[in-house]
C-alpha positions, 0 to 999 in steps of 0.5 A: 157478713151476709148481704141477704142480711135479716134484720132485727127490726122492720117496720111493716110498711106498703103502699097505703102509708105512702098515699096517707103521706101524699093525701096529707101532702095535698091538704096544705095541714102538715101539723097537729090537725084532723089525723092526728086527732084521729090517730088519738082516738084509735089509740084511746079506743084500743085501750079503753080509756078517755084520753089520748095525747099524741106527741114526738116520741116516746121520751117526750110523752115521758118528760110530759108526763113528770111534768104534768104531775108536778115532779120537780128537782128533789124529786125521786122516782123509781125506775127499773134498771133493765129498760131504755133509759128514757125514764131515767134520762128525762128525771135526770133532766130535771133535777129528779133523782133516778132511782134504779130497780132490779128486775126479774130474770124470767119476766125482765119487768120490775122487781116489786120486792127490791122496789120496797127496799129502794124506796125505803133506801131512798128515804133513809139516805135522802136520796130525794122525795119520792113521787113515781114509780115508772114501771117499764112493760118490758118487751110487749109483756106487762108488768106484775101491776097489782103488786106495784100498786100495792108497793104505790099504794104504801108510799103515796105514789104516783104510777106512769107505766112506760108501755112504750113496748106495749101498745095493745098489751094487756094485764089480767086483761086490762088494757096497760096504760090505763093502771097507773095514773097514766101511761106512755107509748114509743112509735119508733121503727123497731115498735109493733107499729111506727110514725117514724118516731112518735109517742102518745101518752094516756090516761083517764084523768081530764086534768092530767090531759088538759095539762099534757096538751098544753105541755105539748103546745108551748104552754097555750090555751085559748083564753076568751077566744085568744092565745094564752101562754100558761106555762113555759112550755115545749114543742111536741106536737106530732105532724100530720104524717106520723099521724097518717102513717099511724093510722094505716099502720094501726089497720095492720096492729091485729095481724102484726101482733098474732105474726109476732105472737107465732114468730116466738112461740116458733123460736121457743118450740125450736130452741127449747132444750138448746144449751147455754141460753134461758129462753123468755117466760110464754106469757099468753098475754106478751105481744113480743115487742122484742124476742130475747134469750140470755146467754150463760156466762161462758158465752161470748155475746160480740162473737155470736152476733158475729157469727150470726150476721155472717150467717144473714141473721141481725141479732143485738143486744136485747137492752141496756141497763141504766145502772150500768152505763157511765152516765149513772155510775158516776153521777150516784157511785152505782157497781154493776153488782147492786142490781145483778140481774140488771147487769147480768141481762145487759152484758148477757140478752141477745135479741133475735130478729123479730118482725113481718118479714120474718118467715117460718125458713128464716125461723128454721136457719137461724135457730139451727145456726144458734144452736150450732153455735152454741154446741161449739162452745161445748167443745 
């Protein structure tokens, strides 16, 4: 393996995030205070809607959310299939029944077509009551929201967009998260921005707010000047650093979007025509969180990651698909063919490396060592 090795992921980090941790440092206030505040703030702004609520990580702003919507064991909600299983884990966690949906193969978001289908499965079989759709914005790039809220509409259900991968991505230009009843947002490194780890969840709902911020808190309010414990709740509240650190990287957010908008268009360009892969659909409004091609099925996945990290390139698998893992075929009997494209994109997606660091020379050698590579396997 290359020891000059180009990583899948890196965060976009510089002085100025290590003085933001030092200026938090020196204040004495290390959880929950003024920038964790602030960093809500920039994040509502972005996206145009009245609230925000900071807190540890993605799946926690998930776990929050069915909360605060009341879902309880006996409950279903409708996730996609190719997505971390976040949604999915957190349901499951609470006694509500996951219930898988394919996706697309071009877009990798959402099938509203087999959506119906699951949800009318869902209430044939008693699989559980159904309560939320949870559609992923896979990779930076939105779902097709007017047809899941069409699909929502018809069944009286809620909508939670997972924009995890999203930050500051937009649907017919309309800010993701604010579609849905609410929506949540991943900070981890491999993210346009980072806190380490970190999520925040959205919406327009003052109600659904306040219920998200006592969730976050251990259940407490302020009730006449005192500290009142409303519901058993948990301890989610993001530190002072990962807000610091949230807020430098936010200044950074414009360039390292228009960075990663111009690293794939580069990739497409060069790998266009390229035999054995599909390349992702060039959606203008993508913030290419990941950038991922699939591969036919004569190619062997394991042995061009292989190849790639001897020749200095960290390519991976570009997700999972929960219908697929152990976890979710034993505990609901799901085959790998139930959801087709779902499995075909876990077994045959390879992401490439994506990130600030990644130069218009680093672009050229590793699409000419993929495509090398793939010729081979004309042979």
């Amino acid at each position: 393996m290359s020891h000059n090795l180009i990583p899948l992921s890196k965060p976009s980090f510089d002085n100025r995030e290590v003085e933001a941790v030092k200026d938090v440092l020196e204040s004495g206030w290390v959880v929950q205070g003024v920038e964790v505040e602030g960093f809500e703030k920039l994040i509502a702004k972005l996206h145009q809607v009245k609230n925000c609520v900071a807190v540890t990580s993605g799946t926690a702003a998930l776990h929050i959310s069915y909360l605060s919507l009341g879902l309880i064991a006996g409950d279903a909600v409708f996730v996609p299939s190719f997505a971390w299983p976040s949604a999915a884990n957190m349901a499951m966690l609470m006694g509500i029944r996951p219930v898988f949906v394919d996706v697309l193969p071009d877009t990798y978001n959402i099938d509203t077509n087999d959506l119906r289908s699951k949800i009318g499965q869902c209430i044939k079989y008693k699989w559980g009551r159904p309560r939320a759709i949870v559609p992923v914005h896979e990779f930076g790039l939105a779902a097709d929201m007017d047809l899941v809220m069409d699909v929502a509409n018809e069944f009286e259900l809620d909508v939670i967009e997972d924009a995890a991968c999203a930050l500051g991505a937009r649907y017919k230009d309309i800010p993701v998260g604010t579609i849905g009843k609410m929506g949540t947002f991943s900070f981890h490194p491999r993210k346009a921005i980072t806190t380490g780890e970190g999520g925040a969840i959205i919406t327009n709902d003052d109600e659904l707010a306040r219920k998200c911020r006592t969730w976050r808190n251990h259940g407490m309010e302020i009730v006449d000047g005192k500290r009142n414990f409303q519901l058993p709740g948990l301890n989610y509240r993001m530190t002072e650093f990962q807000a610091a650190i949230g807020k430098v990287q936010f200044e950074k957010l414009p360039g390292i979007l228009l960075k990663r908008k111009n690293i794939a268009h580069k990739y497409l360009k060069k790998l266009n025509g390229c035999p054995h892969i599909t390349l992702p659909v060039d959606d203008p409004e993508n913030t290419w969180q990941t950038f991922m091609v699939v591969l036919d099925d004569k190619c062997n996945r394991t042995r061009i990651i292989d190849i790639m990290a001897n020749g200095g390139f960290g390519c991976g698998a570009g997700s999972v698909s929960g219908h697929v893992g152990n976890l979710y075929m034993e505990s609901f009997g799901y085959k790998p063919s139930d959801l087709p494209v779902s499995a075909k994109l876990d077994s045959n997606g390879l992401a490439l490396p994506l990130h600030n660091s990644v130069s218009d020379a680093d672009v050229e050698r590793c699409t000419t060592l993929l495509k090398e590579t793939l010729m081979e396997i004309e042979k």
